[in-house]
N, C-alpha and C positions, 0 to 999 in steps of 0.2 A: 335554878337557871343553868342552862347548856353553857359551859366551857367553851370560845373561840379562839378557833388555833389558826395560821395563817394560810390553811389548804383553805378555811370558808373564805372564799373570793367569788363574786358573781363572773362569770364570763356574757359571753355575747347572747346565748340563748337561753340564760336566766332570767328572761324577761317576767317567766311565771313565778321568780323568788317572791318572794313578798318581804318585807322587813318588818321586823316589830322594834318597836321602840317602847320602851316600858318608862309609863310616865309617875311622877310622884305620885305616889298617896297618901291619904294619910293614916295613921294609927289606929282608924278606925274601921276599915274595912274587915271584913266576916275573912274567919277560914274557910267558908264555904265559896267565895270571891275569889281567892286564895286556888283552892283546889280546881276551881273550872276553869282558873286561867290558865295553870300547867295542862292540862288534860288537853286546853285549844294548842297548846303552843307545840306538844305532843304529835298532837293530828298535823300540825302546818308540816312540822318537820318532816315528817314521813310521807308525808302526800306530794310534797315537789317532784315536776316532772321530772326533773334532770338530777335529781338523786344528788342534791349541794346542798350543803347543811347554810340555814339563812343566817342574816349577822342580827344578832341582838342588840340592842341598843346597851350603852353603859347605863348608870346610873346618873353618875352626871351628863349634862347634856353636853357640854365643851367637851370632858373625855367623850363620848358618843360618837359627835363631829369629828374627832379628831381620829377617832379609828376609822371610818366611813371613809375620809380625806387620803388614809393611807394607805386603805387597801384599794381606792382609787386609784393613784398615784402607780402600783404597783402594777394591776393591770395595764396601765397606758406603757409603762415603761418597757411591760414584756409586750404591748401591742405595736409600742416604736422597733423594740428590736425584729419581732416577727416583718415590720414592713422592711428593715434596713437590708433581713434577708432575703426579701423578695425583690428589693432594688438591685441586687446585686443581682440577680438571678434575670433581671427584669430583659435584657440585650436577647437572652439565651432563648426564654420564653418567648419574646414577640417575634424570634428570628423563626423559631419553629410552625407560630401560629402563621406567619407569613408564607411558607415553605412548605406547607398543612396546604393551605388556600391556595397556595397558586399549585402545586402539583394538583388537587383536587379543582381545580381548573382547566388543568393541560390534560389530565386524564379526561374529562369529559369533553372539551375540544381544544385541539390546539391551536386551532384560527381564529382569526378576528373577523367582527361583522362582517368587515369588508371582502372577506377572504383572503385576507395576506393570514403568512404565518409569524404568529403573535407571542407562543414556547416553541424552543427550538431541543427542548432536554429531546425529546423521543427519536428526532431525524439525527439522518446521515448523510456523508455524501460521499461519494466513489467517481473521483476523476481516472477516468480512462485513458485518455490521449491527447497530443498534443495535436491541434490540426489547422489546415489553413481554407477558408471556407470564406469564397467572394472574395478573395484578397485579403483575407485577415488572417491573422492567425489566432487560434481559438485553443481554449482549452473544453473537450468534452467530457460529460460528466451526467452520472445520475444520483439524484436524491430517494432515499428512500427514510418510509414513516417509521419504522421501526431498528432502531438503533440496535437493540440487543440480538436482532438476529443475523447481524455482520453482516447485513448487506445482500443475505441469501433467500430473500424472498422477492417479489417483483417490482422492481422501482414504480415510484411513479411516473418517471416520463425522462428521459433521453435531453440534453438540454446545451448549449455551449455559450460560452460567455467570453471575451477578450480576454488574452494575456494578459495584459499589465491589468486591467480590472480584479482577474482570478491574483496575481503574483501582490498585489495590495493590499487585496483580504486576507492572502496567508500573512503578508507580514505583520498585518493589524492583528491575526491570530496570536502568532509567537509574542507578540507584546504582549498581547492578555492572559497566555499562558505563562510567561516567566512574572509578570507583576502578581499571579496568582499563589506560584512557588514563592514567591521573594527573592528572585533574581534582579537585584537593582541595578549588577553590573551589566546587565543584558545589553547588547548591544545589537540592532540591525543588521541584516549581511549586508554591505555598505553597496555591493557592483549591483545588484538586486534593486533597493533601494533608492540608488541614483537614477537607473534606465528602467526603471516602471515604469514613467512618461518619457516620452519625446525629450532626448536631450543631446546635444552639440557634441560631436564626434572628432574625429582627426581632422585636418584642412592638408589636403595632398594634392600636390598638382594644381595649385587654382582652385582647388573643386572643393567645397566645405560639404563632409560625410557628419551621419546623424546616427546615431545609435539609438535603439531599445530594445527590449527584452521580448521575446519569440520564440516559436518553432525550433528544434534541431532541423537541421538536416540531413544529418542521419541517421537519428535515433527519436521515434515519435514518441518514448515517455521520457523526455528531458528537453531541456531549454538551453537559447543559445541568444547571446549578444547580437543582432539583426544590424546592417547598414543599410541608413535611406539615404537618400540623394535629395529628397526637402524635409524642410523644419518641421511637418503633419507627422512623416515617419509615412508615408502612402505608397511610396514609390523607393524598394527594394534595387538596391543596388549589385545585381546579379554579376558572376562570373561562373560560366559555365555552369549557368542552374544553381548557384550557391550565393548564398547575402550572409553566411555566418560570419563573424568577425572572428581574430584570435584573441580575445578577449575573454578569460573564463568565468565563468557566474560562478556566484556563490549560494544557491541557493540550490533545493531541490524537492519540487511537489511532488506529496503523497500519490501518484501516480500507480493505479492499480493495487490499491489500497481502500478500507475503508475506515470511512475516519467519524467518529460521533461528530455530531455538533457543538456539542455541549461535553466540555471536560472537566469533573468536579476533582480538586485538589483538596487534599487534608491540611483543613483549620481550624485555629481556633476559633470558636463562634463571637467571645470576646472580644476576641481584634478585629475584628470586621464590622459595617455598619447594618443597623437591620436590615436592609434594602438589598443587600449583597447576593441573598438569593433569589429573590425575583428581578434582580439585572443581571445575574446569570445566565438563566432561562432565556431570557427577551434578547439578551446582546448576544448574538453567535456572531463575528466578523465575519467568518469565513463563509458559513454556509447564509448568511443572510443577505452577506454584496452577492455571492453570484447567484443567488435567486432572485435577485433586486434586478440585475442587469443582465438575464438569462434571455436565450432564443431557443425556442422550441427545436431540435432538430428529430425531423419528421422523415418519412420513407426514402427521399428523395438524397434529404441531406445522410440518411444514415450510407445508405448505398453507396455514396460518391467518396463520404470519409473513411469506407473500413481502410480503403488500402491506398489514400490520397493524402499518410502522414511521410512523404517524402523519404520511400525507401528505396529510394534510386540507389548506384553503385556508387561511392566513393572511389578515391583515388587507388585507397590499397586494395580497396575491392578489385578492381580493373585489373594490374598488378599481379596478382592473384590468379583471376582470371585467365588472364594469356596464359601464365604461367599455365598451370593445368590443360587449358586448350593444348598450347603446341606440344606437353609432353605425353598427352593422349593421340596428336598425330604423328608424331615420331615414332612412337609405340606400332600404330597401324602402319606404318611404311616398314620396320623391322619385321613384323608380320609377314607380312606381304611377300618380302624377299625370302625368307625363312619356307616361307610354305614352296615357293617355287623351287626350293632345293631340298624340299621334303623327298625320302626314299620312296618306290611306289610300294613296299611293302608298310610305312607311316599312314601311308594317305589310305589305302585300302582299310586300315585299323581302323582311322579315324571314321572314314564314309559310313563302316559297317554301326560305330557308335551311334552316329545321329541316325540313319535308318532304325536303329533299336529302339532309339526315343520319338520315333513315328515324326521326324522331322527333313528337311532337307538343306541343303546348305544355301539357297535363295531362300527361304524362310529366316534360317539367321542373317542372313546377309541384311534381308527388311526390317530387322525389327534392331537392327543396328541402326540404319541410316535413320527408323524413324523414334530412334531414342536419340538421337542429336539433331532433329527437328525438335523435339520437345523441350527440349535444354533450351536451344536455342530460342524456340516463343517465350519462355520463363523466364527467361535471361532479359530478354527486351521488354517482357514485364514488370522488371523490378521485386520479383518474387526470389529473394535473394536463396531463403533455408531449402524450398527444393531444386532450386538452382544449384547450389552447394552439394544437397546429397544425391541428387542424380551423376553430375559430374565428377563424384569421386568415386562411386558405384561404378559409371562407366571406366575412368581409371584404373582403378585395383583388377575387375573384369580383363581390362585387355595387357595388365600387365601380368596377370596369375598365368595369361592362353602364353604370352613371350617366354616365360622361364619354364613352361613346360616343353615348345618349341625348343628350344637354347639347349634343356636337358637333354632331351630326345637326341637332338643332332650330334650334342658333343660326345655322348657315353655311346659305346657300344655294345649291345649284347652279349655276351660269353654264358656256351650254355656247356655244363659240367653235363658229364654222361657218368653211368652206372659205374664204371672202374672207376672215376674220380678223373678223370683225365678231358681236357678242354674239347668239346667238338669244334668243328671249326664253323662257322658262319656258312650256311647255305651261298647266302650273294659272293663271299669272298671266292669261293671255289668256282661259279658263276662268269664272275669276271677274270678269274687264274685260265677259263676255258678258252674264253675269247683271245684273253690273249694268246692261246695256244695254237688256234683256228688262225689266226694270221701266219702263219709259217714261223717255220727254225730262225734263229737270230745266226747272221754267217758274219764273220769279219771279213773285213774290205780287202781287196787282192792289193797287196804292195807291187810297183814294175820290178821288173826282170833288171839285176843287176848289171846283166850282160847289154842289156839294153841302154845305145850310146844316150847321152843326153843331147839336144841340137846346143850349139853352140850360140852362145849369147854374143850379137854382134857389138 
């Protein structure tokens, strides 16, 4: 009889083991009984599919059962611990199998029947400006399907959504971004937060002001505290074109940016609930309100908002302004006078230069006046940056022509000759002639001493 050592253990796919159990006999069984029963037990053993040596029965039948019971016992104990390490494992595994399935869902579509969008891992969104459109002010923005290409392939569609709608979903975002870090001390930007909606302002004068959160005025990618004059927020309480308050925000949209929708942080899979990444996926704050409460903006609206984000002149704009204005005309009035006491031997130099350059001086004279016709349509544009570099273009221009003037008059030529000795100025000897041509200088005849004086009466 085969020796059993505690490797013969059935496992799970030892179903083909067979067991013998070897029963009494008696005394008087053949050796020939004898030999054909080793010979089968021979054969058993070596024909198992799974290559495990089978358990033999004891002799006695209580020992028998009681090694069958223990090697029982031994398996369930390594089958309890096998399950204990898969209990543990168990979070990690269905987190994956979940995370498996929905990405191999969102790769095949990411919409629902309905055609709303159902994963939001793969979009983006890229808000452009801030704008005011029918009276609202609006933030515009495109969504695009492919997140990893930052934004450089072709959106889907052009779209604008209200301010406080867009400034609620950012802040619903940064919530779900800091609970994500485990930021617990996170806190809301409070001026943000409060004037998202319609909320009770100053009381000045009699007059109860309302604040919310809006448009700049003079910057279309930032936001600015807004005054209405009723409780809706409908009706902007302007001064001279302007409803911002001095009130500063604490916040600041991703504004000519592009932003995923979906931002995965490093965790542990353990801490987290299985479900954690397919509400991931499904909850974008940001990009899912303002597609929820999105307005197409189509040829009509695009046209009207490229350049209707209120970039009118401010105060130091203005300021500014003048300034430059009047010291471009001061400039042209020192000109002016300068030239009229230009030498005729200056103005001959000059005339022959612009003739050289195949121009005339009503030529430049035109394209002077109507380079400060074009400032000035640009200016009343609200086209601030080439308003700006035209009008310093023109400054430097008519200030480079005054310090050549200024040179010119104040130095005078000295022209050295062959000996080394100064020649004198052509004009000087010129004017030394004239004055010669007017006669000798005589002194005045004093009277005649002899000559009485009349008597003072």
């Amino acid at each position: 009889m085969l020796p059993t050592t505690s490797a013969m253990r059935p496992t799970k796919s030892s179903s083909s083991s067979r067991r013998c159990r070897r029963r009494s006999t008696t005394k008087s069984s053949t050796s020939n009984m004898t030999t054909l029963f080793l010979i089968s037990a021979t054969a058993v053993l070596f024909s198992s599919p799974t290559n495990t040596l089978p358990l033999f029965a004891m002799a006695d039948g209580g020992a028998d059962d009681q090694y069958i019971n223990e090697g029982a016992e031994d398996y369930y104990y390594e089958n309890v611990a096998d399950d204990a390490a898969a209990a543990e494992n168990y979070d990690d595994q269905a987190a994956a199998a979940n995370y498996d399935d929905a990405y191999s869902a969102n790769a095949a579509s990411p919409y629902a029947a309905d055609g709303s969008i159902q994963y939001w891992t793969d979009f983006a969104i890229f808000p452009k400006r801030c704008v005011n459109w029918d009276g609202v002010d609006q933030v515009k923005f495109e969504m695009y399907e492919k997140s990893y290409k930052h934004c450089s392939d072709s959106p889907m569609g052009t779209y604008m959504t209200p301010v406080s709608t867009f400034v609620n979903a950012y802040l619903n975002q940064l919530v779900s971004n800091a609970a994500d870090e485990g930021y617990e001390d996170f806190e809301v930007p409070e001026v943000a937060a409060a004037y998202a909606q319609c909320g009770q302002g100053p009381y000045l004068n009699g007059v109860q002001y309302y604040y919310q959160v809006g448009c700049s005025d003079t910057n279309p990618l930032a936001l600015a505290i807004n005054i209405y004059e009723d409780n809706a927020c409908t009706t902007p309480s302007e001064v001279d074109g302007y409803d911002d308050s001095n009130m500063q925000i604490d916040i600041t949209l991703p504004f000519q940016k592009c932003t995923p929708c979906v931002i995965w942080m490093d965790k542990n899979d353990d801490e987290v609930d299985d479900q954690y990444y397919m509400n991931k996926q499904t909850n974008a704050p940001l990009c899912s309100n303002a597609w929820a409460y999105k307005e197409e903006c189509n040829g009509k609206c695009q046209k009207k908002t490229a350049y209707s984000a209120r970039e009118g002149w401010n105060k130091a704009d203005k300021v500014l302004l003048t300034i430059l204005s009047f010291f471009g005309f001061g400039m042209c009035i020192s000109i002016i006078s300068k030239r009229t006491k230009m030498s005729h031997k200056d103005a001959l130099l000059e005339q022959a230069a612009i003739s050289a350059a195949g121009l005339q001086q009503s030529h430049i004279l035109g394209s002077f006046l109507l380079l400060i016709l074009i400032i000035t349509v640009f200016a009343l544009l609200g086209l601030k940056k080439i308003t700006w570099a035209l009008l310093l273009m023109l400054n430097l221009v008519l200030f480079a022509y005054l310090m050549k003037l200024t040179v010119d008059g104040s130095v005078k030529e000295t022209v050295i000759g062959a000996d080394g000795k100064i020649v004198p100025d052509v004009d000087s000897d010129e004017e030394e002639e004239d004055d010669d041509d007017e006669g000798d200088y005589q002194n005045p005849s004093l009277p005649d001493r002899q000559t009485e004086l009349p008597e003072i009466a």
